[in-house]
C-alpha angles and dihedrals in degrees: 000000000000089000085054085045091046096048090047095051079053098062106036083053088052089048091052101052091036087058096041081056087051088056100044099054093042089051091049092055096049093064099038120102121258103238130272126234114258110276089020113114128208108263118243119276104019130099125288076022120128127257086239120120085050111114124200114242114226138147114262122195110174133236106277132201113237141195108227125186102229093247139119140241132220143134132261149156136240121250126194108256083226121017130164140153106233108227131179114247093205130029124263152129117272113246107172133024109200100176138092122214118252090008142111139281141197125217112264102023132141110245106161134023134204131193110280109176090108098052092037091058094048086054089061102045084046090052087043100059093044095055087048084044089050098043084052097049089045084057089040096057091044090054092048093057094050084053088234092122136035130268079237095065097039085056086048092046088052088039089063095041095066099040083060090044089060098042086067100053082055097068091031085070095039094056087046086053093067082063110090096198123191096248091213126352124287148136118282119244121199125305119230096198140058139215113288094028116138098227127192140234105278097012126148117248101155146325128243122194138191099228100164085103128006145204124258107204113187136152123236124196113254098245081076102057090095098065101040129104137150118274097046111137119244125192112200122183125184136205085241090071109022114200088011113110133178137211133228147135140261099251097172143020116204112236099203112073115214098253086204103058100016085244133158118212110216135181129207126178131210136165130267108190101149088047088227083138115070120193116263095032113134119237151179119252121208111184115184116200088192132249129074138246145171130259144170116252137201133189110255096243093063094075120093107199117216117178109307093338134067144223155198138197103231123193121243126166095339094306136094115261111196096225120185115219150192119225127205124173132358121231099192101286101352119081129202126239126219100174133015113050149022140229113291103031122127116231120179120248103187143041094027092152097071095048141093137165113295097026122149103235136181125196122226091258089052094062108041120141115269116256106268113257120242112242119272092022129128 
């Protein structure tokens, strides 16, 4: 009785795929074409039809002439004209701070004070001990004119008068040294002690920078070294302070090239009266070399990087064109072209992605919706 169940579950299981197979074939056969006679296409849209008559919408812009100064780009950083980290020469504990945070400063002032009664009191010993040296080499001299002592004691006694003499110079610059002095004028930066800090030899206690005017450091590629000299004029903006620019020259020309980029360091200078520009922010560095020339121009957006070179889809004939092409300098969002095209192509600038040689396209303007028909009307 199970074997009977078992053969009967068989052979319902064999009719029903037997009879799926059946629908799906005939299934298969009620949507394909009939067949076309030899040398007939599909027509389009239908189907078992190609794609094909379906153009692929994107935006266009055309290759535009240009007028471009003869100059250079590149990116830098500002430098103080004049920067250093004030540090005490000797140890000490700080006994006067004469500076003000953020403010200015005058060469030569005093900014910070250490204790100096040690260094005061060796001064006047010092000084001491040279007024007593000089009273017994007056006496000295005396007495060697009068014959009364030998050539031998009045050179000792000179010879102990300038030692002395020495030895207070010596604690005159000691004493200097607990003086901490603004070595040019500048604005002070922020200070990192207090009074009543020990502070070390070398340690740092504030900065102090010349920012009248201020350095401009960037790098050029080599294939310009021919063509730089001091004096040229360089123009620099900043995000900090977008549509503003600022002028300057070219004031050094490095003459050791990086051997690792090819790169020349240069060095340009402008003035900062109104201390909008501040050292360490980062700029834009325009150098023009002089002159004018023409050149072919494409929005940014119709480039379409591979690798280390760069493309664009160009229209001919209604249909995309892969171009290789060589770009020069950038003019905010439109990029020159030194190979590739000329003026008057058209080149896509959106919808890049969907697209291949050979590829029907259409621009924005292309498929615009027809005007709407009056009423009536045939």
């Amino acid at each position: 009785m199970a074997a009977e169940k078992k053969y009967f579950v068989a052979i319902v299981a064999v009719i029903g795929l037997l009879a799926l197979g059946g629908y799906a074939y005939y299934a298969n056969q009620s949507v394909s074409p009939a067949p076309q006679p030899p040398g007939k296409a599909a027509a389009p849209g239908k189907p078992g039809g190609p794609p094909g008559g379906f153009a692929v919408g994107v935006e266009t812009a055309t290759v535009a002439a240009t007028a471009f100064h003869d100059d250079v780009a590149a990116v830098g950083s500002l430098k103080s004209n004049e920067s250093v980290v004030l540090r005490p020469e000797i140890a000490g504990r700080i006994a006067a701070i004469h500076l003000r945070e953020g403010m200015p400063a005058r060469k030569g002032a005093v900014l910070v004070a250490l204790d100096a009664a040690t260094q005061t009191a060796e001064l006047r010993q010092a000084e001491a001990n040279l007024a007593l040296a000089q009273a017994n080499f007056k006496r000295t001299e005396d007495l060697y004119q009068k014959k009364f002592v030998s050539e031998r004691a009045r050179d000792e006694s000179a010879a102990n008068l300038k030692v002395l003499e020495a030895a207070v110079a010596l604690a005159r610059a000691k004493l200097q040294k607990t003086q901490i002095r603004a070595p040019f004028s500048g604005i002070v930066g922020i200070r990192n002690v207090s009074v009543g800090d020990y502070v070390k030899e070398g340690q740092e206690l504030i900065n102090i920078e010349d920012i009248g005017s201020l350095k401009v450091d960037f790098r050029l590629p080599e294939s310009h070294l021919a063509r730089l000299r001091k004096g040229l004029a360089i123009e620099i903006a900043t995000d900090a302070m977008p549509g503003e620019t600022f002028k300057g020259v070219l004031d050094a020309i490095d003459p050791l090239l990086d051997a690792s980029g090819r790169a020349i360091s240069l060095r340009a200078r402008l003035d900062n009266p109104d201390l909008k520009l501040r050292p360490g922010m980062f700029v834009r560095v325009r150098l023009a070399f002089g002159g004018e020339r023409q050149g072919l121009t494409v929005p940014e957006e119709a480039l379409v990087p591979a690798g280390n070179d760069n493309f664009v889809f160009k229209v001919v004939e209604g249909k995309a064109q892969r171009v290789k092409v060589t770009i020069g300098q950038r003019r905010g969002a439109a990029v020159e072209i030194e190979e590739g095209l000329k003026a008057g192509d058209e080149v896509v600038t959106a919808g890049q992605l969907k697209l291949r040689d050979g590829v029907p396209v259409r621009s924005a303007a292309a498929g615009a919706a027809p005007p709407e028909t009056k009423p009536g009307a045939k």
